[in-house]
C-alpha positions as CSV (number, residue, x, y, z in Angstrom):
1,X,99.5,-18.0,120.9
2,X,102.4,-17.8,118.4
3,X,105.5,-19.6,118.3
4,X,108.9,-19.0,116.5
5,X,111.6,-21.3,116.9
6,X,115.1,-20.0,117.0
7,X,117.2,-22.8,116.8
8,X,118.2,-26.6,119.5
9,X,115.4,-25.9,122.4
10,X,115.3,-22.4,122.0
11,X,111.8,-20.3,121.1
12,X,109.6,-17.1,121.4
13,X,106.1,-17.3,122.9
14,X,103.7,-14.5,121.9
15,X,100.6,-13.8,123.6
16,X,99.7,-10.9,122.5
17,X,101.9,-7.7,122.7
18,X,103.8,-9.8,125.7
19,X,107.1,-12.0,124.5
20,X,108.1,-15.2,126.4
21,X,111.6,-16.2,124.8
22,X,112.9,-19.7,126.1
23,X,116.4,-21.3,126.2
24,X,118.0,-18.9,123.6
25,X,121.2,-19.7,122.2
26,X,122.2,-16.6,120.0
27,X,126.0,-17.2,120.9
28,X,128.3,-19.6,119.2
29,X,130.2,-19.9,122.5
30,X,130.4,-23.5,122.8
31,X,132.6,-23.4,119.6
32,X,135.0,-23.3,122.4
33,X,133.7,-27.1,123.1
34,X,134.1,-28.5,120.0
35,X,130.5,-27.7,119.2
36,X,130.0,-25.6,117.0
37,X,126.7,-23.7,114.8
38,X,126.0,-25.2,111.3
39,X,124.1,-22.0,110.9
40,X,123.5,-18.8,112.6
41,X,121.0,-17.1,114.8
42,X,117.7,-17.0,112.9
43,X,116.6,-13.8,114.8
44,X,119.3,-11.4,115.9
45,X,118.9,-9.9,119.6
46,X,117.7,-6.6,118.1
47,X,115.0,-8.6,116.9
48,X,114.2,-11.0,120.2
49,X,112.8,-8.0,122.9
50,X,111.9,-10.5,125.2
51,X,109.6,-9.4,128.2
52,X,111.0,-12.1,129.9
53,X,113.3,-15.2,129.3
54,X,112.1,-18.7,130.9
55,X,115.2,-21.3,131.5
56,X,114.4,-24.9,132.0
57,X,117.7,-25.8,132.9
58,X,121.7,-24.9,133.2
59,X,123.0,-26.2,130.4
60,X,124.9,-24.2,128.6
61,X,122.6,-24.3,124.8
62,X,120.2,-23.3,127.4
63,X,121.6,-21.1,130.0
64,X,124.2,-19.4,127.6
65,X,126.2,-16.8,129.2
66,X,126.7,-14.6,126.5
67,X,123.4,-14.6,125.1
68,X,121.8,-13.8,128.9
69,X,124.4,-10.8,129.1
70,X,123.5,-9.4,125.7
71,X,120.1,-9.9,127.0
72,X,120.8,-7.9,129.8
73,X,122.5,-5.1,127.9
74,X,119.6,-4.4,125.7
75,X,116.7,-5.0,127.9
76,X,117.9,-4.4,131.5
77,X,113.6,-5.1,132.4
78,X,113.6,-8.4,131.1
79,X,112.4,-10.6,133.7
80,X,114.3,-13.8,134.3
81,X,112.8,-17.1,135.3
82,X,114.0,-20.9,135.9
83,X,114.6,-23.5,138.3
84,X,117.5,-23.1,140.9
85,X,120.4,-24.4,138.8
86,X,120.1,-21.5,136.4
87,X,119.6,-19.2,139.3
88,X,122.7,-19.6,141.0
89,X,124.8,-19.9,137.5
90,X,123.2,-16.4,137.4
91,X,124.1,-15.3,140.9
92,X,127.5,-17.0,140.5
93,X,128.4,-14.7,137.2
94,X,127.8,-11.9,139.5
95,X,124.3,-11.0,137.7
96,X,121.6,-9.0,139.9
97,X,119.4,-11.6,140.8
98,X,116.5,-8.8,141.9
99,X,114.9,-10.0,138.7
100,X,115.2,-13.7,138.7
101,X,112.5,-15.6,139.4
102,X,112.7,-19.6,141.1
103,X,110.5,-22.4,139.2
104,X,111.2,-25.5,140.3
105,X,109.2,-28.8,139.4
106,X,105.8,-28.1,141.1
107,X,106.0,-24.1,141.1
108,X,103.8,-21.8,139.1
109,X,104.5,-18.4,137.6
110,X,102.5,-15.4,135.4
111,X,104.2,-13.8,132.9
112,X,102.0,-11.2,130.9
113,X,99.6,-13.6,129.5
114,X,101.2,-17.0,130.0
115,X,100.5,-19.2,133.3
116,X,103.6,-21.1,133.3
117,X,103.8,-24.9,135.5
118,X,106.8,-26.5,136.0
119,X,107.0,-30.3,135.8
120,X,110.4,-32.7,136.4
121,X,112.3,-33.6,133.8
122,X,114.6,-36.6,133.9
123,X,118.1,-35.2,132.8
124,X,121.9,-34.9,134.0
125,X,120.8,-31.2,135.7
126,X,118.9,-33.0,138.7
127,X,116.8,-29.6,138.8
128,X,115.7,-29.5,135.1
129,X,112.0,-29.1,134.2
130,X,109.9,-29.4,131.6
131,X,106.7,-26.3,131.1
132,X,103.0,-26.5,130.9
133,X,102.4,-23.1,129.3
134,X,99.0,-21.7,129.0
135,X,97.6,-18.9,126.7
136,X,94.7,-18.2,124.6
137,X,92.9,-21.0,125.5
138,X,95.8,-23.0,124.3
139,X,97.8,-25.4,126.5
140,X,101.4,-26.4,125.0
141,X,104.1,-28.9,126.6
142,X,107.5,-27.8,126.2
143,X,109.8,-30.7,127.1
144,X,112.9,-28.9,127.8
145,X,116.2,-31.4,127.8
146,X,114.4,-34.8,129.0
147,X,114.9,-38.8,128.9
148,X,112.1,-40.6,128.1
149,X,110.8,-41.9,131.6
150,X,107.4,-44.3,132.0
151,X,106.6,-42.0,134.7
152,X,107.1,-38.7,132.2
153,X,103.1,-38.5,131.1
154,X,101.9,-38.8,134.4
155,X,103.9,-35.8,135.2
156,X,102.4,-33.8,132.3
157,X,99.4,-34.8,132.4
158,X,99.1,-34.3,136.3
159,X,100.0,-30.9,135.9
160,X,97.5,-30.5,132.8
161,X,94.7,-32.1,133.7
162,X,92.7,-30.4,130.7
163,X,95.2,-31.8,128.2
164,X,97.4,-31.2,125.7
165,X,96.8,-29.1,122.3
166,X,100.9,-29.2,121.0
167,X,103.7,-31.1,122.8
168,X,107.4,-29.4,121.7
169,X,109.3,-32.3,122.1
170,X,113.1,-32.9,121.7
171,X,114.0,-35.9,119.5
172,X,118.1,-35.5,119.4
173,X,118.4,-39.4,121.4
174,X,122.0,-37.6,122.7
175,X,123.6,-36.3,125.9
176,X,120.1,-37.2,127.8
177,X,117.3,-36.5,125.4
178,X,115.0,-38.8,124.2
179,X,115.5,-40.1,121.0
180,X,112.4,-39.4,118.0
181,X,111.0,-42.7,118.5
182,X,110.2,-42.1,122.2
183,X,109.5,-38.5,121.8
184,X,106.5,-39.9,119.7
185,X,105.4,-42.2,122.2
186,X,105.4,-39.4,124.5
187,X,103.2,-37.5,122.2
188,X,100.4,-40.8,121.9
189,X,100.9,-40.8,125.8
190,X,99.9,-37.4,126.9
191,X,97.4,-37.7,123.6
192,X,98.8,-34.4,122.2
193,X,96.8,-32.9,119.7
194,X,100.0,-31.9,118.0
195,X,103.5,-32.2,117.8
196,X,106.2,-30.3,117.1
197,X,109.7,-31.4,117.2
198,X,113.0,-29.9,118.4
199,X,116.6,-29.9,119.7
200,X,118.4,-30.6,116.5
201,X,119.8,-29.0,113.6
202,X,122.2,-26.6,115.4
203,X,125.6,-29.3,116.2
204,X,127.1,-31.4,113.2
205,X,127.7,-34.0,116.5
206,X,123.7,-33.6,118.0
207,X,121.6,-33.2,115.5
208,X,118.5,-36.0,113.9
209,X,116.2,-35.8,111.4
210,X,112.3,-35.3,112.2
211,X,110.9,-37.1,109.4
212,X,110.6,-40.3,110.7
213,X,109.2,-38.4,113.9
214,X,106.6,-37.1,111.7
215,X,105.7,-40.1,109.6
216,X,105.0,-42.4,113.1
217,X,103.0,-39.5,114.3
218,X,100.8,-38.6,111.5
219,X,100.3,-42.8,111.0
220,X,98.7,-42.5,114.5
221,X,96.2,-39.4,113.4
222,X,98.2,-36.6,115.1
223,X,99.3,-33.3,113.3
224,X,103.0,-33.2,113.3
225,X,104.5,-29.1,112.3
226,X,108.2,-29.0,111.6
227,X,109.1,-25.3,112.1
228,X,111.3,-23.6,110.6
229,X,114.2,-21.4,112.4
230,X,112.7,-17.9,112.4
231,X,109.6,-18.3,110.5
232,X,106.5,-17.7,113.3
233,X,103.3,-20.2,113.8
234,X,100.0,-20.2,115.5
235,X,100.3,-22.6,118.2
């Protein structure tokens, strides 16, 4: 399994010839906001050919309008998936929906070569999940947009009872993430194997620095991988 991060919560997932992208934000549309890109898109939507796009919620760095529609231009067979908020943001645009796929906390879906479970996350979208995603004999955690909760590992490692080989974790502490410190105690808790962080870098007003994410983590004897926007890694 390969990974490229492409900026706050968004990635690609490779298995093989199949491409998973989640939560891209290619847009700079919440410039409108007050939020707007220190950078820009690492990988331009020429480059992204997802075979199918994976939501976890609908916020809109997450479900962003524009980029779904480009999307949609491009690759009118991309397969859409995500839990009901982002489906009826989607169905409320006026989108065909034929091609949308439900995953609510608890749900299960295949996509190429991934086997994708949903578990809660604890955020302002009351419907926003976190992924267990499996492929290649690797099994990743992909926190999505999540407060640190007591009850958070239970979820993950209910849904993952064969445990965790990398835990993508955000570590922003704003607008109902966890903050780096309990990110990392996430990571001892679901004994992750790895860890790599994200959900910063992209707002001036929401961004934190992973070192000290890094140093707790590699104290404790985990493996701690900061990406880099663009640049792809074996999971």
């Amino acid at each position: 399994m390969r990974a490229t991060w492409i900026s706050q919560g968004g990635f690609i997932f490779e298995c093989g010839a199949f491409r998973l992208v989640v939560d891209p934000y290619l847009s700079d549309d919440l410039a409108r906001l007050g939020h707007v890109r220190m950078s820009e898109p690492a990988v331009s939507y020429d480059q992204l050919k997802p075979d199918a796009v994976l939501f976890t919620h609908d916020h809109l760095d997450h479900y962003d309008p524009v980029t779904v529609g480009e999307i949609l231009r491009l690759y009118p067979e991309c397969r859409f998936v995500g839990p009901s908020s982002a489906y009826e943001h989607h169905k409320k645009l006026g989108r065909d929906c034929s091609g949308f796929e439900i995953l609510n906390a608890g749900d299960e879906a295949s996509l190429g070569g991934f086997c994708i479970r949903a578990v809660k996350s604890f955020h302002s979208d009351p419907m926003a999940v976190g992924l267990i995603i499996t492929a290649d004999g690797k099994t990743v955690y992909f926190s999505g947009d999540t407060l640190y909760d007591a009850a958070l590992h239970k979820e993950i490692l209910g849904a993952s009872p064969q445990g965790i080989d990398a835990a993508f974790v955000c570590i922003n502490g704003k607008l109902g993430n966890m903050n780096w410190c309990q990110a990392a105690c996430l990571v001892r808790e679901i004994s992750a194997a790895r860890a790599i962080p994200m959900h910063y870098g992209l707002f001036a007003d929401n961004t934190e620095d992973p070192a000290p994410f890094a140093k707790m983590l590699t104290a404790n004897g985990v493996r701690v991988f900061i990406p880099t926007e663009g640049e792809p890694f074996e999971v």
